[in-house]
N, C-alpha and C positions, 0 to 999 in steps of 0.2 A: 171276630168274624173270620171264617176260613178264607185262607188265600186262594185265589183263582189259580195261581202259579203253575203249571204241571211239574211235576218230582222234577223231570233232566235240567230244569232250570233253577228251581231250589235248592237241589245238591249243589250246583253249579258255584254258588254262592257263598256256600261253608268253605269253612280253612280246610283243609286236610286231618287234622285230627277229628274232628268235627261230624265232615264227611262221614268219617270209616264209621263215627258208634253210629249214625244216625241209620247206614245200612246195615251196620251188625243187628240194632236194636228191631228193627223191620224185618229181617230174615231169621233173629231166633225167637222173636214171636210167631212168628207163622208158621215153621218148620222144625224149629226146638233146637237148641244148642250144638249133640251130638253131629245133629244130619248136614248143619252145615259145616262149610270148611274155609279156610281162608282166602282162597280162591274168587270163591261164590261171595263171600262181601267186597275184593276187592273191585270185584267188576262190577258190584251194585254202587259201590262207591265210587267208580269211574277212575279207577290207582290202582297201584299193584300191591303184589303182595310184598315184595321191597320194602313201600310206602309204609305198608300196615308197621311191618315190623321194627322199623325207624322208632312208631311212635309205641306200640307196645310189645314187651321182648318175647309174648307166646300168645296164643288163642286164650289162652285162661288168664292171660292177666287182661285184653281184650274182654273177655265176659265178665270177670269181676268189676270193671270200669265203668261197665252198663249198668250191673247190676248197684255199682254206688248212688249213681246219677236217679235210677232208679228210688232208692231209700231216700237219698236228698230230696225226692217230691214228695215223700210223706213227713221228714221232718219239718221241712217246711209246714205241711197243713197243720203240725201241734203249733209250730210258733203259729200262722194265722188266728188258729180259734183262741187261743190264750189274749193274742194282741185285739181280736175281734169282742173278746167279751171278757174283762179284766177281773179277776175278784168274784167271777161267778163259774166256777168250778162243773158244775151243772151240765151249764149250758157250754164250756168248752167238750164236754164228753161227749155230749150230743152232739156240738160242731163237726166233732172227730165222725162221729157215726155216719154222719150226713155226708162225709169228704165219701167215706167208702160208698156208702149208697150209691153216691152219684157218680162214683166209677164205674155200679157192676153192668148196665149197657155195653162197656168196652170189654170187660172180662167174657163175656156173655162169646162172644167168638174169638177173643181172641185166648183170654185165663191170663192167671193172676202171676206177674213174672216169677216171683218168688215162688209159688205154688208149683210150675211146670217146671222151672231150675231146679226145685230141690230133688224132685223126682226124678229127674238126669245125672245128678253129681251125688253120688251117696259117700264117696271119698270127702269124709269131713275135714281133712286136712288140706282138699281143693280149696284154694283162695277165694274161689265165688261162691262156694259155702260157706265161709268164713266171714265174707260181708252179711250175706242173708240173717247168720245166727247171730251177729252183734246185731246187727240192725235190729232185725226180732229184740232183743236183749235191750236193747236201747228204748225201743216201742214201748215195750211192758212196763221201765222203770219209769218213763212218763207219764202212764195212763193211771201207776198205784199212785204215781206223786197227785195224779188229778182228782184222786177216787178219797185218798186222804185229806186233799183241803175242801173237798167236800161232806166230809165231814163222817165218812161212811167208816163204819165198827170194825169192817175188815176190809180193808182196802184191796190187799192184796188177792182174797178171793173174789172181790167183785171185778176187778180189772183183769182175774182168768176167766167169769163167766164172762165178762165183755168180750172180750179177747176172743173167746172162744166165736158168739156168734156172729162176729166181724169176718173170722176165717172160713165160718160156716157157711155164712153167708154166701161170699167169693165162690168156695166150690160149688153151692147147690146152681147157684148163676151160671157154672160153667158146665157142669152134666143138667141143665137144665131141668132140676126134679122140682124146683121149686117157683109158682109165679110168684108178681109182686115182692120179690125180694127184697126192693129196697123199703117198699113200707112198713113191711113187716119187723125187718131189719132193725128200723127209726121205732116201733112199738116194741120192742123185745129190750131194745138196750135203754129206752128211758123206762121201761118196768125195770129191771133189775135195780138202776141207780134209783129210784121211789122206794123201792124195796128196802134196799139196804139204806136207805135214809129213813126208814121207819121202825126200823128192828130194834130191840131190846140194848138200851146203852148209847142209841145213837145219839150224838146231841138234837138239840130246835136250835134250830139256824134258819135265819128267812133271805140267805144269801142261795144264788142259783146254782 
């Protein structure tokens, strides 16, 4: 259930580090990394910029902080569908699909953090680039690990065409060219995994 709370009383509440991502994370989704400055989140956070810099030593170690916190909500959803549905490989890919789905409402105005970060920081050796491409790189090797105990011939190409329109999805949600994105989304990615469980070599397996 949403809290009734209004914002000045729920900042209110957080510690100080706390604070500061909660309005960093609010003001560079709305406005994008560059445009804000330190300033503008300390006063969204109700602290200074003293404060900020206590807890982290620049703006960019600040935005790769978010963008961790960020990644930690979707490792989490691989551990959920794993822990949600044991032994049926399947149905964890589809749980995954279903997590984005039922994101792309929020992407729909605000996009996809990763998405809008990378397109600000093209210096790959920026630190919050650096989280985004492990994390990406981390994504991937979980979803072939899922794609192989499902039994699929090529694991690895099916979890780039998955891949693929999970991130497609997000964009079309974001320049809004596409309705119904997320059902479509839910039918695109269990065809391909049907697909490749039916193609020449794949084992019969009556696991999910």
């Amino acid at each position: 259930m949403a809290s009734t709370a209004g914002r000045p009383s729920r900042v209110a509440k957080l510690p100080p580090r706390e604070r500061i991502l909660d309005a960093a994370e609010e003001l560079f989704q709305r406005e994008g990394i560059r445009r804000v400055g330190v300033q503008a989140i300390a006063e969204r956070a109700e602290t200074t910029k003293m404060a900020i810099y206590r807890h982290f030593e620049t703006k960019d170690a600040l935005v790769a902080e978010w963008l961790r916190i960020v990644a930690a909500e979707y490792r989490a959803a691989f551990d959920r569908v794993e822990a949600e549905h044991p032994g049926r490989p399947r149905e964890q890919i589809l749980g995954l699909a279903r997590f984005i789905a039922e994101g792309l409402p929020a992407i729909s105005y605000r996009g996809c953090p990763f998405i809008n970060s990378i397109a600000e920081l093209p210096d790959r050796s920026h630190p919050a680039r650096q989280v985004i491409e492990e994390h990406k790189a981390h994504q991937t090797r979980r979803l072939v690990g899922m794609c192989a105990e499902a039994g699929l011939p090529d694991p690895e190409q099916a979890a780039a065409e998955i891949t693929f329109v999970l991130e497609g999805a997000q964009v079309s949600t974001q320049n809004g060219s596409i309705d119904q994105t997320g059902d479509r989304l839910m039918r695109i990615v269990e065809g391909i995994v049907d697909r490749h469980r039916s193609a020449p070599g794949a084992p019969r397996t009556t696991t999910g």
